[in-house]
C-alpha positions as CSV (number, residue, x, y, z in Angstrom):
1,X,90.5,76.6,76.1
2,X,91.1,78.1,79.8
3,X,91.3,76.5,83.3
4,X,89.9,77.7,86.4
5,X,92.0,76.7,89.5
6,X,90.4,78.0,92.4
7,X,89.8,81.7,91.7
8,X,92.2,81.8,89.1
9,X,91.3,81.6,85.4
10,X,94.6,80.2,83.2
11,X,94.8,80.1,79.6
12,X,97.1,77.6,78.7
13,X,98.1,74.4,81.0
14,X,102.0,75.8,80.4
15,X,100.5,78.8,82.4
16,X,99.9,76.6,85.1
17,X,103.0,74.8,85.3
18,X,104.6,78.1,85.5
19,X,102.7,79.5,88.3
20,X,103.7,76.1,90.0
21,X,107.3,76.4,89.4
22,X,107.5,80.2,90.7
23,X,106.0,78.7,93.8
24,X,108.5,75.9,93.8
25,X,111.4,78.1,93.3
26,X,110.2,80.8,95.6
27,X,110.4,78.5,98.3
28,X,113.6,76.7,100.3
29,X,113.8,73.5,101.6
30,X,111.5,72.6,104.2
31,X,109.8,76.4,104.2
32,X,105.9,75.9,104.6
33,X,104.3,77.9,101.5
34,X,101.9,81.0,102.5
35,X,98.2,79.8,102.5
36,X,97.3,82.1,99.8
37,X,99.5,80.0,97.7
38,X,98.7,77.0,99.6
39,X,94.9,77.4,98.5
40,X,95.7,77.3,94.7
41,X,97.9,74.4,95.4
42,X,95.3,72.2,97.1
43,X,92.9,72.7,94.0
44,X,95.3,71.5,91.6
45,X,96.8,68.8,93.9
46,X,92.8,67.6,93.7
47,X,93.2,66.8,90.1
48,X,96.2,64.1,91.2
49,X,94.8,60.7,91.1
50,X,96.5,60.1,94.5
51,X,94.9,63.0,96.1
52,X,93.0,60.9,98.4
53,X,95.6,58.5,99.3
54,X,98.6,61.3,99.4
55,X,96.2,63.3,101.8
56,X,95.1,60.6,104.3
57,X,95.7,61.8,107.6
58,X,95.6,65.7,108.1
59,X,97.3,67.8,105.8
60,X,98.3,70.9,107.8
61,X,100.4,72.5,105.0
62,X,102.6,72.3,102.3
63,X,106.5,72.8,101.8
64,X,109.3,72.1,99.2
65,X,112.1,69.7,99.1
66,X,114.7,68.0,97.1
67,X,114.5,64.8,96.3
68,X,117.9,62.3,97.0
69,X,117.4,60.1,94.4
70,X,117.5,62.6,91.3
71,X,118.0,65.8,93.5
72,X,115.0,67.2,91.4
73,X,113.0,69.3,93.7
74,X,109.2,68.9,94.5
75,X,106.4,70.1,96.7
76,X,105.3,67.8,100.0
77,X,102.5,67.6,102.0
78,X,103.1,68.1,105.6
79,X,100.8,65.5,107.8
80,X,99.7,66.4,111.1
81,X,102.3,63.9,112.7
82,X,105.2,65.8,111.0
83,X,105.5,63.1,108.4
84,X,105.6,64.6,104.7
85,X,104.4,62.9,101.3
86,X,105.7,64.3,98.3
87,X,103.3,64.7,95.3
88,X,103.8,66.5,91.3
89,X,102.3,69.3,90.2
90,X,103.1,68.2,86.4
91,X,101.1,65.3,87.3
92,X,98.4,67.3,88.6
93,X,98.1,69.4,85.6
94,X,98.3,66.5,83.4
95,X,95.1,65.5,84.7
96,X,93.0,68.8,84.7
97,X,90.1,67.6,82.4
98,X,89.8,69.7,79.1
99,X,85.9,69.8,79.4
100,X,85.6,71.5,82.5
101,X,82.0,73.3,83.1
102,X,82.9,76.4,84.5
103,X,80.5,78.7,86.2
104,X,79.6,81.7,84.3
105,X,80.8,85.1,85.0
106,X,77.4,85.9,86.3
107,X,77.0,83.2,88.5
108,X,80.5,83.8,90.4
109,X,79.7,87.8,90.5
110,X,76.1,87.1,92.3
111,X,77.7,84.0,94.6
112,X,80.6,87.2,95.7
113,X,77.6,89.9,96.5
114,X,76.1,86.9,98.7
115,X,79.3,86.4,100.5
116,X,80.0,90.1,101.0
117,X,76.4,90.8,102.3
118,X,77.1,88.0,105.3
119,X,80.4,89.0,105.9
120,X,79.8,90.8,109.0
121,X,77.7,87.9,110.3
122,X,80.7,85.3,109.6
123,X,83.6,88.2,111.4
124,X,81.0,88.6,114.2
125,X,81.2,85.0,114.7
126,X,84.9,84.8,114.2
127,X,85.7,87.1,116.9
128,X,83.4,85.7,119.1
129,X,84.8,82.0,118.7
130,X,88.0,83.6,119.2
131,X,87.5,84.6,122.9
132,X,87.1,81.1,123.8
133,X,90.8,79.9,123.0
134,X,89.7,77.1,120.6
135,X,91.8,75.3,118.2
136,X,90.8,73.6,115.1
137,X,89.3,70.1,115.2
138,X,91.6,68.6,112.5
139,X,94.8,69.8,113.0
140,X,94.7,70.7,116.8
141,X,96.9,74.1,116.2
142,X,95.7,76.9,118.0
143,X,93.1,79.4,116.2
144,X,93.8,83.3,115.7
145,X,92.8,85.9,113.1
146,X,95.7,85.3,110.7
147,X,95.7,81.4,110.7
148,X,91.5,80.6,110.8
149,X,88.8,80.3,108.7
150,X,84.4,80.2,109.3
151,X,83.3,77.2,107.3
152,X,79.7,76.6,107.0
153,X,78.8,73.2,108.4
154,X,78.0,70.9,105.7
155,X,75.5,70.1,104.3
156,X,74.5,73.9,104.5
157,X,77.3,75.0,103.0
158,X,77.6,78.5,101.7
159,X,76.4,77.3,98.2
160,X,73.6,75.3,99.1
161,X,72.6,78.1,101.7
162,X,72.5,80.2,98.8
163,X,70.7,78.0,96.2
164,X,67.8,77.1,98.3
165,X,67.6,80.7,99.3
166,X,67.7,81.6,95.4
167,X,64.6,78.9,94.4
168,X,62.5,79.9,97.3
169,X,62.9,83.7,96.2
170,X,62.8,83.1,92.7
171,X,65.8,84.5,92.0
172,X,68.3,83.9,88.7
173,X,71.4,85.0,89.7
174,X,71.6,85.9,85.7
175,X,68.8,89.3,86.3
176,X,70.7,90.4,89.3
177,X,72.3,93.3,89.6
178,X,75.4,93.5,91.1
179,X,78.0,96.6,91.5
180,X,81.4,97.2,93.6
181,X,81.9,98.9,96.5
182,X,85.4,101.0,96.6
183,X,85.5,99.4,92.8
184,X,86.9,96.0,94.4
185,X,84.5,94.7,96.7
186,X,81.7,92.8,95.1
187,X,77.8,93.9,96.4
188,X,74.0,93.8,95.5
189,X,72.4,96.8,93.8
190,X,69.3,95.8,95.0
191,X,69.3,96.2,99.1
192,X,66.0,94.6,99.6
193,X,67.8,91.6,98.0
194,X,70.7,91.7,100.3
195,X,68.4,92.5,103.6
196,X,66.0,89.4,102.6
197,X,69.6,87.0,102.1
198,X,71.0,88.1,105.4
199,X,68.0,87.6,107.2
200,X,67.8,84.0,105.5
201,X,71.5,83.4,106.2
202,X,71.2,84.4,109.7
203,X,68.3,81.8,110.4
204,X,69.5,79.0,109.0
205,X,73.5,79.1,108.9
206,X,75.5,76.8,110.8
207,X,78.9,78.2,111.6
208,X,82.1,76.6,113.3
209,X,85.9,78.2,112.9
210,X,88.4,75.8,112.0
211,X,92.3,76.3,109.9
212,X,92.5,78.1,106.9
213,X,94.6,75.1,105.7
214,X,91.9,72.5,106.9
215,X,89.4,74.6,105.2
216,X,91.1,74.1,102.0
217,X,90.8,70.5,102.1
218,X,87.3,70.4,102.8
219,X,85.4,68.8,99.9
220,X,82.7,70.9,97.8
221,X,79.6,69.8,97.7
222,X,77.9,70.1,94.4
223,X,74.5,72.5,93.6
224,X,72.4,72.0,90.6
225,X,72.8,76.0,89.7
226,X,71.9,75.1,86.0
227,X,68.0,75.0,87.1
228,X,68.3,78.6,87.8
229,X,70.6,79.7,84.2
């Protein structure tokens, strides 16, 4: 049995729980986590059965802190009006269903080659939101390179951009090739396959930039990729 928490494949729940505690101890009092680790955290924290209830009101990060009642320390989530929530990991975890459908291997190398193939489309669009000054819609904190992120407007979302692009070309994202670029990046073999995607992403994507945090939060909209396995 493994878990998949964002990008992240774990083998054992314990793995988890260590990962979490790292964090945790990593981290002072009141110190807003980096949003590398922030985006692991928001996947687990969506196994709580709280989540929604713990999250209402925007969530513009998370930080530590030690309880007064058992002087324990926990993780908190920080509310756009400065008020924080805590919330358990071990909870969390506890909740991670054991029969998880993961995507195949396949399926999560063909859905990287689609992302790499646009990503000049979504940094052109960055940079050009950028010059305007704009600051995100949910949190209201101002917008730069190091803090945003381009989220495709639902509901044509990356993945359903990609799926309906997928049926209409008849394509199983099991019989496509796919290779690395510099051995890390991810990329299509077949360049008549990445021109045709771009092409489709560039005429029907709708962009906007908003916080990496908020971006996090967003919920994912479920495809039916098992039509195409």
């Amino acid at each position: 049995m493994s878990y998949q928490i964002g990008e992240t494949e774990f083998r054992t729940k314990s793995e988890i729980t260590d990962k979490c505690s790292s964090i945790l101890s990593d981290t002072p009092d009141g110190t807003h986590i980096s949003v590398d680790q922030c985006e692991f955290l928001f996947e687990l924290f969506k196994f709580h059965d709280e989540w929604d209830v713990k999250t209402a009101g925007e969530v513009v990060g998370i930080s530590t802190q030690t309880t007064e009642q058992h002087g324990t320390r926990c993780f908190v989530l920080v509310k756009k009006d400065g008020s924080t929530i805590d919330i358990s990991f071990h909870h969390s975890i506890k909740l991670i269903p054991t029969n998880r459908k993961k995507h195949p291997q396949y399926l999560l190398d063909y859905k990287a080659a689609a992302r790499t193939a646009i990503n000049y489309q979504v940094r052109y669009f960055r940079d050009q939101s950028l010059l305007q000054g704009l600051v995100c819609p949910y949190t209201g904190v101002n917008l730069s390179r190091e803090n945003c992120a381009v989220d495709h407007i639902p509901p044509n979302t990356f993945d359903r951009l990609l799926f309906d692009f997928s049926v209409l070309n008849k394509v199983k994202p099991a019989t496509v090739d796919v290779g690395s670029k510099n051995g890390v990046v991810t990329e299509f073999i077949d360049k008549q396959l990445e021109s045709d995607w771009q092409i489709y992403h560039q005429a029907h994507a709708t962009l906007r930039t908003i916080s990496r945090i908020s971006n996090l939060q967003l919920p994912k909209l479920m495809v039916p990729w098992e039509i195409l396995m």
